[in-house]
DRENVOTI-737444 format. One record per residue (C-alpha): residue number from 1; residue in three letters; chain; z, x, y. Coordinates in nm, 4 decimals. Example, Ala and Ser with C-alpha at 12.3 -4.5 7.8 and 13.67 -1.06 7.14 Angstrom:
   rolo   kemar   roke          w          u          v
      1     ALA      A     0.7800     1.2300    -0.4500
      2     SER      A     0.7140     1.3670    -0.1060
This chain:
   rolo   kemar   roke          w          u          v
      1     UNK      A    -2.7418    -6.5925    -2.8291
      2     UNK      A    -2.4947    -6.3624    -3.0002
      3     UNK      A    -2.2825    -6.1395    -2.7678
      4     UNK      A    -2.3042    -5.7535    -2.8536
      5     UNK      A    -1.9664    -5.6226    -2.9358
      6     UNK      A    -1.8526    -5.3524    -2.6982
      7     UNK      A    -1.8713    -5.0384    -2.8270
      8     UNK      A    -1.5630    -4.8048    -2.7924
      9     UNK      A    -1.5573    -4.4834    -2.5845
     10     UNK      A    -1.6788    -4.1628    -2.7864
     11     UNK      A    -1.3569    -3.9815    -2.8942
     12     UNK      A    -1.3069    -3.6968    -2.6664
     13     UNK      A    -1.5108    -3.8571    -2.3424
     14     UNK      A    -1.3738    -3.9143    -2.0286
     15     UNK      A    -1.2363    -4.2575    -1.9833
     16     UNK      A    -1.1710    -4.4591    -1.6303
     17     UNK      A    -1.0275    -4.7757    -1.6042
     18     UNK      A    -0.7597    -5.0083    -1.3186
     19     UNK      A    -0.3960    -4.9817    -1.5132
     20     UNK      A    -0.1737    -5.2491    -1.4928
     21     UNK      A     0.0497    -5.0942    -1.2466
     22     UNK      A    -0.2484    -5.1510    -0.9619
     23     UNK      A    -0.3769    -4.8038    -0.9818
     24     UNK      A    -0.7043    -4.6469    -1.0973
     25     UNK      A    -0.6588    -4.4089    -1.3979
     26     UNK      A    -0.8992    -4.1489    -1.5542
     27     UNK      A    -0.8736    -3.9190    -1.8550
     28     UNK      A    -1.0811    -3.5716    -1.9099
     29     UNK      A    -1.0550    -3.4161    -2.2748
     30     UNK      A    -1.1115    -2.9902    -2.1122
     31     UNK      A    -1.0351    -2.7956    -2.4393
     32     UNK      A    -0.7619    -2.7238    -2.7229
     33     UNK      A    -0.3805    -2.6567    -2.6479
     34     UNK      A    -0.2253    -2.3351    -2.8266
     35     UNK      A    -0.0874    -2.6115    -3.0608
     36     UNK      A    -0.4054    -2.7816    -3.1533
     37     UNK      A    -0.4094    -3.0746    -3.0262
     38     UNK      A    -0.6496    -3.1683    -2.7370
     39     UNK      A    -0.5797    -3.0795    -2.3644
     40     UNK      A    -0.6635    -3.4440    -2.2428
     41     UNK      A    -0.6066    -3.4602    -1.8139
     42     UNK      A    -0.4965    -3.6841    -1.6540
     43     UNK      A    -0.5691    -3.8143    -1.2503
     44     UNK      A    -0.4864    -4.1603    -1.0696
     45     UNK      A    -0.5175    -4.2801    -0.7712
     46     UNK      A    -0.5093    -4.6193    -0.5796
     47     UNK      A    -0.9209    -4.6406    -0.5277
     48     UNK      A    -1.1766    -4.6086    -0.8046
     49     UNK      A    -1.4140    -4.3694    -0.6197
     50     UNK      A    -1.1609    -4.1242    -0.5442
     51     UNK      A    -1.0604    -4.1080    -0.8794
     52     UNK      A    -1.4866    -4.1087    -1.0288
     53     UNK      A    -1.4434    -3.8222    -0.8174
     54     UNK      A    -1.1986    -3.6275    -0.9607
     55     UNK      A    -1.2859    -3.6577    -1.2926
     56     UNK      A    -1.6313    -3.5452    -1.2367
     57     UNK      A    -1.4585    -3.2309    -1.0709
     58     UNK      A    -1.2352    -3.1726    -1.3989
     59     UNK      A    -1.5501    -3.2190    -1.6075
     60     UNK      A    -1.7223    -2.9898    -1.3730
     61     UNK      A    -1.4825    -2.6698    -1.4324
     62     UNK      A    -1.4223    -2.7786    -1.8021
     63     UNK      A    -1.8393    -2.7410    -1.8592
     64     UNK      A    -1.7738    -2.3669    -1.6598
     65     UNK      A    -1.4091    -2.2498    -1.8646
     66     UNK      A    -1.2709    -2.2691    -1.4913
     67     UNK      A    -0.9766    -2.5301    -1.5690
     68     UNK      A    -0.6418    -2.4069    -1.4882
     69     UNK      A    -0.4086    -2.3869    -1.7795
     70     UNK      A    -0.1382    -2.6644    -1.8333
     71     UNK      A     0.2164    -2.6669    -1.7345
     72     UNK      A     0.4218    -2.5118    -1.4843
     73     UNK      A     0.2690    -2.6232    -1.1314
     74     UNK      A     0.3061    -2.3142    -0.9256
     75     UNK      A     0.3340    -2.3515    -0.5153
     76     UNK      A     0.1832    -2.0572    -0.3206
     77     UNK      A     0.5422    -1.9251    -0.2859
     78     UNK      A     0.6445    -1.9219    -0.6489
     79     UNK      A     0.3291    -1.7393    -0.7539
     80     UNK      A     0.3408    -1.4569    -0.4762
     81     UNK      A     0.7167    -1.4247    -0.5850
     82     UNK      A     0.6028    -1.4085    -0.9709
     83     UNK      A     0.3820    -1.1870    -0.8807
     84     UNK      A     0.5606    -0.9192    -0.6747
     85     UNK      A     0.8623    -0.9308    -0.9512
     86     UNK      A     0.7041    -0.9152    -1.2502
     87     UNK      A     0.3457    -0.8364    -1.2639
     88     UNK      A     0.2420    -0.5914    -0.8844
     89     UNK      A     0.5278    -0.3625    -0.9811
     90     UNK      A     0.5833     0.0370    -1.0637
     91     UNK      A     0.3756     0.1723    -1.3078
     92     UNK      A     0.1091    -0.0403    -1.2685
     93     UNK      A     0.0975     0.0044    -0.8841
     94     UNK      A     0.2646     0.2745    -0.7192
     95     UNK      A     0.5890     0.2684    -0.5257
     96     UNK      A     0.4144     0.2447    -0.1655
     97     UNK      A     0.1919    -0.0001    -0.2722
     98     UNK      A     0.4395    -0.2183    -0.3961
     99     UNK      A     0.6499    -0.1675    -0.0826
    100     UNK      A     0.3772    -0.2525     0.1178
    101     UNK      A     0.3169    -0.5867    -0.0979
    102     UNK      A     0.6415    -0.7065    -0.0900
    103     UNK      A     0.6838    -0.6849     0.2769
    104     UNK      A     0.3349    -0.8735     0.3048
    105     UNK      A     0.4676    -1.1278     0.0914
    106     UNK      A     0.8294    -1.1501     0.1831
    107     UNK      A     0.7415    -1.1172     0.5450
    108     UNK      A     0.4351    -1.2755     0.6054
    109     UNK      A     0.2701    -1.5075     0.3280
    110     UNK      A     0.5623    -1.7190     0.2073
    111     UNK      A     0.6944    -1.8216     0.5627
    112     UNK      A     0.3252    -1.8392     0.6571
    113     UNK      A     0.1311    -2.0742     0.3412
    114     UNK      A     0.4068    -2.0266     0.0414
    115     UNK      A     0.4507    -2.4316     0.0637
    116     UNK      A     0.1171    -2.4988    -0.0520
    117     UNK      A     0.0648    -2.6120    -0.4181
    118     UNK      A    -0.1429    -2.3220    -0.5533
    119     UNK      A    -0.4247    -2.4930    -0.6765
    120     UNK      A    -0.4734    -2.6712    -0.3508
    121     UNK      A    -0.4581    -2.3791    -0.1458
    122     UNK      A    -0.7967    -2.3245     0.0999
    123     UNK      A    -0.9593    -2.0472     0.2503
    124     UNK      A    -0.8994    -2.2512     0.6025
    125     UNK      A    -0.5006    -2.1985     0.5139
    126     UNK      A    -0.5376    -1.8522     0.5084
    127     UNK      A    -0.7791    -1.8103     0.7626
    128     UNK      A    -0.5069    -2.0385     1.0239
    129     UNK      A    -0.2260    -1.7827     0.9019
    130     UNK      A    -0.4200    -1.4839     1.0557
    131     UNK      A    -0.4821    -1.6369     1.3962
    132     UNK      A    -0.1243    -1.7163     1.4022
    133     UNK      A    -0.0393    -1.3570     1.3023
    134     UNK      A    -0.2573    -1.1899     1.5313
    135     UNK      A    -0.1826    -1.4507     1.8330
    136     UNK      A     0.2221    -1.3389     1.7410
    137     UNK      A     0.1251    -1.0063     1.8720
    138     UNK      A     0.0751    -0.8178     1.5347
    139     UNK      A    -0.2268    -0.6213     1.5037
    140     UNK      A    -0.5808    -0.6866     1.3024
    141     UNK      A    -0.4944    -0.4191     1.0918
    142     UNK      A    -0.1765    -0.6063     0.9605
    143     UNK      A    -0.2959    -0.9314     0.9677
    144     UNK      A    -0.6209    -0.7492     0.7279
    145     UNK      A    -0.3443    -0.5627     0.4733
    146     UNK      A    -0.1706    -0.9195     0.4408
    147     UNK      A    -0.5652    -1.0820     0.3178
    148     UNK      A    -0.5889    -0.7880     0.0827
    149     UNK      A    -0.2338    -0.8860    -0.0751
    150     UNK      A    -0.3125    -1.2337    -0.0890
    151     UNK      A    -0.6534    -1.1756    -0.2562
    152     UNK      A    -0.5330    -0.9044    -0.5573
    153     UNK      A    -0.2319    -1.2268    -0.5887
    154     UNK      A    -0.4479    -1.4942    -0.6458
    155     UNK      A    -0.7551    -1.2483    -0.8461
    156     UNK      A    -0.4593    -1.2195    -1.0667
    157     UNK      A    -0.3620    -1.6154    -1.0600
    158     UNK      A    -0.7426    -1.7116    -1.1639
    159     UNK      A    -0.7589    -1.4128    -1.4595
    160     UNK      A    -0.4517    -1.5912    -1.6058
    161     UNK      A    -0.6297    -1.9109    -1.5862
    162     UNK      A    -0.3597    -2.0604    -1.3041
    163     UNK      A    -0.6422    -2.1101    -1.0601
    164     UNK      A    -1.0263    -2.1759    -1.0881
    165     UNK      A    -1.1448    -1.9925    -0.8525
    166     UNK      A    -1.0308    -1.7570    -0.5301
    167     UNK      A    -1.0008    -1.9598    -0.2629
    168     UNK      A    -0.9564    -1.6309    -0.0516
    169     UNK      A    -1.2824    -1.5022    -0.1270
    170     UNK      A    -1.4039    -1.7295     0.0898
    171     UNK      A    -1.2155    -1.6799     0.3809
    172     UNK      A    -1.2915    -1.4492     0.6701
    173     UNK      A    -1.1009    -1.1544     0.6791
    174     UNK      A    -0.9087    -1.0125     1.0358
    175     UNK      A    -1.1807    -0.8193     1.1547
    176     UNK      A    -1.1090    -0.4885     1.2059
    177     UNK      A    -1.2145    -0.2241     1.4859
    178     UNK      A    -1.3254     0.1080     1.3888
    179     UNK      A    -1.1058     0.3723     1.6684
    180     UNK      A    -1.3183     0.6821     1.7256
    181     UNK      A    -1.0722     0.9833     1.6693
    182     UNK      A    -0.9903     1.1649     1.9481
    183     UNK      A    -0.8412     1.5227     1.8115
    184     UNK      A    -0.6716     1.7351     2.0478
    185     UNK      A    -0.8368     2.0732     2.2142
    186     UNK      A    -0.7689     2.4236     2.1581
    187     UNK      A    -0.5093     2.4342     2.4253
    188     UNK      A    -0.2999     2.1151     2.3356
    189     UNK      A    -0.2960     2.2249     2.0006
    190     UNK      A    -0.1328     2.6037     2.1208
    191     UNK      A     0.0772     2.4389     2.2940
    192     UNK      A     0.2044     2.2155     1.9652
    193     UNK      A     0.2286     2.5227     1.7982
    194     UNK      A     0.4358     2.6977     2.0388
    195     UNK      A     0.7035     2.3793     2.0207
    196     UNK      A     0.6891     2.3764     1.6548
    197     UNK      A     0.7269     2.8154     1.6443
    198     UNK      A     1.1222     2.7048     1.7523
    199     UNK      A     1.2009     2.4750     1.5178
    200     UNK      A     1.3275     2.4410     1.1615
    201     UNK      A     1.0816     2.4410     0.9335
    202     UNK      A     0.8418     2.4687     1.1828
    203     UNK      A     0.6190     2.6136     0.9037
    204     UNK      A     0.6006     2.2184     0.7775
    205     UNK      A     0.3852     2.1115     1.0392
    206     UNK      A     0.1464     2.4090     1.0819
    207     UNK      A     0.1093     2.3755     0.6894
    208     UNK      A     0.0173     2.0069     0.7776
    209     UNK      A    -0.2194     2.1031     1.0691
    210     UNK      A    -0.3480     2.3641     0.9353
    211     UNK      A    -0.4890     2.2147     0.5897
    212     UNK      A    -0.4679     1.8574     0.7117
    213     UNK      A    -0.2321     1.7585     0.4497
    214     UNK      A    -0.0572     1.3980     0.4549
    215     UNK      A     0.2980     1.3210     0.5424
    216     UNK      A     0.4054     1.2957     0.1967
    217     UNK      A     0.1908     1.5199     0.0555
    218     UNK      A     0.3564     1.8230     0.2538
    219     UNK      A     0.7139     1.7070     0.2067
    220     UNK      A     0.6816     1.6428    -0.1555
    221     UNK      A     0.5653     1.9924    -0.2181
    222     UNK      A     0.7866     2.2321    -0.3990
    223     UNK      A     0.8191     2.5957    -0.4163
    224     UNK      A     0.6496     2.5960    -0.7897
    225     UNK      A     0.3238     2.4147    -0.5998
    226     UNK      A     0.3265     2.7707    -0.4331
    227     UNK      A     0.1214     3.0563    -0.5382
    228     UNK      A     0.1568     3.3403    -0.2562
    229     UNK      A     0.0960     3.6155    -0.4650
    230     UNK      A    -0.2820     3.4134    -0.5740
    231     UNK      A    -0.2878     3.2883    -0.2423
    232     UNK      A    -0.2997     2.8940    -0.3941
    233     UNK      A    -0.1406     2.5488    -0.3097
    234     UNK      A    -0.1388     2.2464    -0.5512
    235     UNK      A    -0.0846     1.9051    -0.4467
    236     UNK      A     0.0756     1.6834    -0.7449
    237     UNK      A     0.2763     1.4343    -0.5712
    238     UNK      A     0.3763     1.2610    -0.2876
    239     UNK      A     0.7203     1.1979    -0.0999
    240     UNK      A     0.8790     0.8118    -0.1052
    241     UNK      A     1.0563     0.7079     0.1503
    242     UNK      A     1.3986     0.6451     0.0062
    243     UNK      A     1.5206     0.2903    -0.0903
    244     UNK      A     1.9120     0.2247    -0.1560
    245     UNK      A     2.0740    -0.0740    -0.2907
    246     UNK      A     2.4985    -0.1421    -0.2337
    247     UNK      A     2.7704     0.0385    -0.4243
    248     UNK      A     2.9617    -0.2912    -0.3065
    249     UNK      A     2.7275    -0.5102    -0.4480
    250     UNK      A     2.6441    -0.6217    -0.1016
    251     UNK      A     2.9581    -0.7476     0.0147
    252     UNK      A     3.0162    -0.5393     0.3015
    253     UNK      A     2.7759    -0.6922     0.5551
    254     UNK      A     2.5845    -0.3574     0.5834
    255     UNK      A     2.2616    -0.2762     0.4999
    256     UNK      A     2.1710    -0.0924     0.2468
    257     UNK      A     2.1023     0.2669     0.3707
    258     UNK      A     2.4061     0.2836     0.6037
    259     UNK      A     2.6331     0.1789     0.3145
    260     UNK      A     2.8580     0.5375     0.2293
    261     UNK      A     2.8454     0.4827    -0.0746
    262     UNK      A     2.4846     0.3586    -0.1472
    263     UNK      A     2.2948     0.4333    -0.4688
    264     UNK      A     1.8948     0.5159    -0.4488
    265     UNK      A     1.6856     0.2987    -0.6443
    266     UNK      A     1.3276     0.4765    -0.5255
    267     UNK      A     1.2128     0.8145    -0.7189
    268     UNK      A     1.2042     1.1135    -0.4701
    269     UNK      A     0.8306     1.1824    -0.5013
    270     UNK      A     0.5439     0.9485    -0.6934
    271     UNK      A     0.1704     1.0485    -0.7408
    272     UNK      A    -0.0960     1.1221    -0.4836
    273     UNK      A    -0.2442     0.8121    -0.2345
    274     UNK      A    -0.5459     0.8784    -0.4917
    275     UNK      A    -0.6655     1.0682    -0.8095
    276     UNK      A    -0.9112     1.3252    -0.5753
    277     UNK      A    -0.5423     1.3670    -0.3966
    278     UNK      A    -0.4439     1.5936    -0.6683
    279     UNK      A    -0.5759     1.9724    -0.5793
    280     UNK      A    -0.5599     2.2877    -0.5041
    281     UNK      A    -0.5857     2.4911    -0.2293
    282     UNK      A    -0.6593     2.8324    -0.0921
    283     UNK      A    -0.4258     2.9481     0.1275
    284     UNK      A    -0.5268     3.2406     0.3887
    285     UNK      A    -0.3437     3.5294     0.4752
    286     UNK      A    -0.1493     3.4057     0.8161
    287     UNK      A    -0.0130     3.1070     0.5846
    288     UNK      A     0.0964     3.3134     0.3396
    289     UNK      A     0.2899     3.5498     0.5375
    290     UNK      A     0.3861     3.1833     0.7121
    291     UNK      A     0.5578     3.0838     0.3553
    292     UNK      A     0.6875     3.3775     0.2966
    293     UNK      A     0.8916     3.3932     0.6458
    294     UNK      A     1.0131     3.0230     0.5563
    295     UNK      A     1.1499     3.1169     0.2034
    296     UNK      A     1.3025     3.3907     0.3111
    297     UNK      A     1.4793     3.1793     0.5669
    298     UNK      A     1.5520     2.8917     0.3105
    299     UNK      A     1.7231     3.1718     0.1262
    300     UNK      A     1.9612     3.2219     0.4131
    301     UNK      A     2.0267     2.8878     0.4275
    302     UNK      A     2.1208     2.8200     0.0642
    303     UNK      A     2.3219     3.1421     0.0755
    304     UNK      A     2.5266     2.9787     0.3815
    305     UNK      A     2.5577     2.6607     0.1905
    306     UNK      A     2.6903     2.7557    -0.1239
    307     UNK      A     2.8069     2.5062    -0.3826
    308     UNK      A     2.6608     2.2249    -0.1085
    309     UNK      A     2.2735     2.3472    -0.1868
    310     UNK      A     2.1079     2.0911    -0.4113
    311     UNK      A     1.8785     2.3153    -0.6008
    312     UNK      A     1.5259     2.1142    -0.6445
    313     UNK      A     1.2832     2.3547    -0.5083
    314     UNK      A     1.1712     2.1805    -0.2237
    315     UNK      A     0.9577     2.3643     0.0425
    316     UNK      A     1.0614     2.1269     0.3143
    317     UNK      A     1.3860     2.0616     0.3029
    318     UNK      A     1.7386     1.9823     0.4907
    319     UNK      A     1.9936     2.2686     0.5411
    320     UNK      A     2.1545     2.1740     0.2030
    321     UNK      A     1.8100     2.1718     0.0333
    322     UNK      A     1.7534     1.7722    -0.0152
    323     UNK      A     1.4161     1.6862     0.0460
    324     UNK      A     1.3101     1.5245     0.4334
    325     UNK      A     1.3526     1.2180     0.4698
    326     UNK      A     0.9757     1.0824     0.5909
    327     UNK      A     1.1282     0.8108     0.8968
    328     UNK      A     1.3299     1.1590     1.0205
    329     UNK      A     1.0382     1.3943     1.0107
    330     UNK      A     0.8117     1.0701     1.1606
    331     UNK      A     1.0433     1.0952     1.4771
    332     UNK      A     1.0400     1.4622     1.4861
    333     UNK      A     0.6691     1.3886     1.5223
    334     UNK      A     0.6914     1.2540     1.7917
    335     UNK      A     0.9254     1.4405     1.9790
    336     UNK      A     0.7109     1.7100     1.9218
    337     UNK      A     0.4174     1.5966     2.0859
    338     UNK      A     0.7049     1.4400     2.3915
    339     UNK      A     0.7482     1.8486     2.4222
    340     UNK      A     0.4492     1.9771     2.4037
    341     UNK      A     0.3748     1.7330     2.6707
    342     UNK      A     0.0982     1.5294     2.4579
    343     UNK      A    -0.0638     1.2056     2.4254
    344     UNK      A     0.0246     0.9892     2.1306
    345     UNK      A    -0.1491     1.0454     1.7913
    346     UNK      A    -0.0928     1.0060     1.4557
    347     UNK      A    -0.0220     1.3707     1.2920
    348     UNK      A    -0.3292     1.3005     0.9963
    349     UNK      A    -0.5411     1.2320     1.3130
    350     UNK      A    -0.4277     1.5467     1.5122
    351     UNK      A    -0.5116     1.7801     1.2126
    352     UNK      A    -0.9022     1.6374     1.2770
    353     UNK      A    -0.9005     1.9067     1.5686
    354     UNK      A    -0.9522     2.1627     1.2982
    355     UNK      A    -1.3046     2.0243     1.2884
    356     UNK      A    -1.4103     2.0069     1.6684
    357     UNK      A    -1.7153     2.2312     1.7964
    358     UNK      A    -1.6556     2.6286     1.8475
    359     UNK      A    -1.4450     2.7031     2.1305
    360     UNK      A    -1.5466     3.0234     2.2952
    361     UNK      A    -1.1470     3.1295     2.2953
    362     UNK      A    -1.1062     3.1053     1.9256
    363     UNK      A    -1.3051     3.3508     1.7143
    364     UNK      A    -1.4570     3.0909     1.4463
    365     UNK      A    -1.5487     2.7170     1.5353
    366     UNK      A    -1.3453     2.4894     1.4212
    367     UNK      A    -1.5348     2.3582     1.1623
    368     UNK      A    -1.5802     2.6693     0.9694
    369     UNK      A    -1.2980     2.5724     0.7529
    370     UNK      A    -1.0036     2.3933     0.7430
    371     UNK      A    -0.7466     2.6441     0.9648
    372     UNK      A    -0.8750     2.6398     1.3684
    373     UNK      A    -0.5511     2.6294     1.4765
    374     UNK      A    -0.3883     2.8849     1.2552
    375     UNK      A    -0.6727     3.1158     1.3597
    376     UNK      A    -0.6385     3.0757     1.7292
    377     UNK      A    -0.2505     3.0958     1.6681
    378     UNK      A    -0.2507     3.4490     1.4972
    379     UNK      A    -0.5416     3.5796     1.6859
    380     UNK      A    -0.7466     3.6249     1.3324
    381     UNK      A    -1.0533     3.5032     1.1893
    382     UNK      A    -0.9466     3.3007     0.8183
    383     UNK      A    -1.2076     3.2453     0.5584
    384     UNK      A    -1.2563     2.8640     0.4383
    385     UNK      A    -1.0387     2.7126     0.1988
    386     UNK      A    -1.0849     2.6894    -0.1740
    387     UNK      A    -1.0487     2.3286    -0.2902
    388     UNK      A    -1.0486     2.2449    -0.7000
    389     UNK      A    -0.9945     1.9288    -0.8162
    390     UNK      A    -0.8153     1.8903    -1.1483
    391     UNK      A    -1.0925     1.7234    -1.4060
């Protein structure tokens, strides 16, 4: 009986066989390098099944276009940092945003997972990293902004081919609680407004009350944002909170923004939280006579000043006319409310009290329009604001 020759593998199919160094070797042909010649894999191991097993895998995501592209292997760590420097960055994301990834990253994600090999991360090793985050004493909400980070990080990783698939996609998120807003009553909020009557540009936070206006988007407005004589307000941008970097080149010991003679890196103002953010606004009487009083009183103060006024047009600004700085008009927050003898809110949440039911002491409800407080505060019924959006 004659003995059929053995034929030899198909070129291009997958090949196992026991090398002569004792360990099980396979081979997966997955596609075409950028130079032409074929992107052949390669896996061992010391038993045969495990390594029947991971060729069948490669096969699997070669016969879907899911194979990760060859070279550099990236650890969780060296990816995130990739990422944050070079591709997450200012114009494509705004300045907050990117702020608010690198301290998730920085922070949080390398120290927590960053020694993982990338393509070996799980959804379990993100999912341990949020009970251990949470159990530390920080927050759902945190622990929920730090998935969100990680997921747009690796989305990225698997549309440049460095991953397969998203192993965070299949993790379960922090869950977060939904907190009912509780906005202050007519009497709390007379009683802000008579602590903030006394201040310095007291006129910034019934501005902010009154139209319910964000943080930055009150003290990144400018005088040219002002209409009084059409009775109009346009939001464009939004305040940064400032970010220095050494004149010593870091040297001294210091951080940063106590160093004298520190150089800002971060723009003054960037764009709105949102496209809809950009608009315009109608302004009623009692705030107009409100801006009015505060120019006039800006004038003074530039007058005063002299050569030490920096001339930018802010509406908000310090006695020398640079724009507040957002952590010093956060604690003025709250001292406010320590004043006025009130419980603890965010301001965003306290202007919500413009929409409460009608109050028999005020002489339109509160949700008839956006200024509650301003009308209770002048004794004058204000009609509803005009709000246009830009197209």
């Amino acid at each position: 009986m004659v003995r059929e020759k053995p034929t030899r593998t198909p070129s291009g199919a997958s090949s196992i066989y026991l090398g002569g160094d004792g360990y099980w070797h396979g081979r997966v042909t997955v596609g075409v390098r950028d130079d032409g010649r074929p992107d052949r894999r390669h896996v061992m191991s010391k038993k045969q099944a495990e390594v029947v097993r991971k060729v069948r895998q490669l096969e699997k995501l070669r016969d879907a276009s899911r194979v990760p592209k060859p070279g550099q292997r990236w650890t969780v760590a060296s990816w995130l940092t990739h990422w944050i420097e070079n591709i997450a960055t200012p114009p494509h994301v705004s300045q907050n945003t990117h702020a608010g990834y690198r301290v998730d990253v920085e922070k949080h994600l390398i120290p927590g997972i960053g020694a993982h090999r990338l393509d070996r991360l799980a959804p379990e090793h993100a999912e341990k990293m949020y009970v251990k985050m949470q159990q530390s004493g920080l927050s759902a909400g945190t622990a929920h902004h730090v998935h969100r980070t990680l997921r747009n990080a690796l989305n990225e990783a698997v549309r440049r081919e460095h991953l397969a698939r998203n192993p965070v996609l299949q993790a379960k998120a922090p869950k977060l609680s939904e907190e009912e807003i509780d906005p202050y009553g007519i009497g709390k909020i007379q009683r802000l407004l008579e602590a903030v009557s006394e201040r310095r540009n007291g006129a910034r936070w019934v501005v902010a009350l009154a139209l319910g206006l964000r943080q930055g988007e009150a003290l990144g407005l400018k005088w040219s944002d002002v209409d009084l004589d059409q009775g109009m307000l346009r939001i464009r941008r939004g305040r940064l909170r400032p970010k220095h970097e050494h004149g010593c080149g870091g040297t001294c010991g210091r951080k940063p923004g106590y160093y004298p003679e520190r150089r800002q890196i971060r723009p003054d103002t960037g764009d709105t939280k949102s496209r809809a953010g950009k608009r315009t606004m109608g302004l009623p009487d009692p705030l107009i006579a409100l801006f009015r009083k505060h120019k006039r009183t800006q004038e003074g103060e530039r007058i005063k000043a002299r050569q030490l006024w920096h001339d930018k047009g802010w509406v908000f600004a310090k006695p020398d006319g640079r724009p507040l700085n957002p952590n010093t008009d956060y604690h003025e927050w709250k001292e406010l409310l320590a004043e006025a003898e009130l419980r603890d809110a965010r301001l965003h949440d306290a202007s919500h009290s413009r929409h409460r039911p009608a109050d028999p002491r005020c002489p339109y409800p509160y949700g008839d329009g956006a200024h509650g407080m301003v009308q209770c505060r002048h004794g004058q019924a204000l009609p509803a604001p005009h709000r246009h959006h830009p197209p």
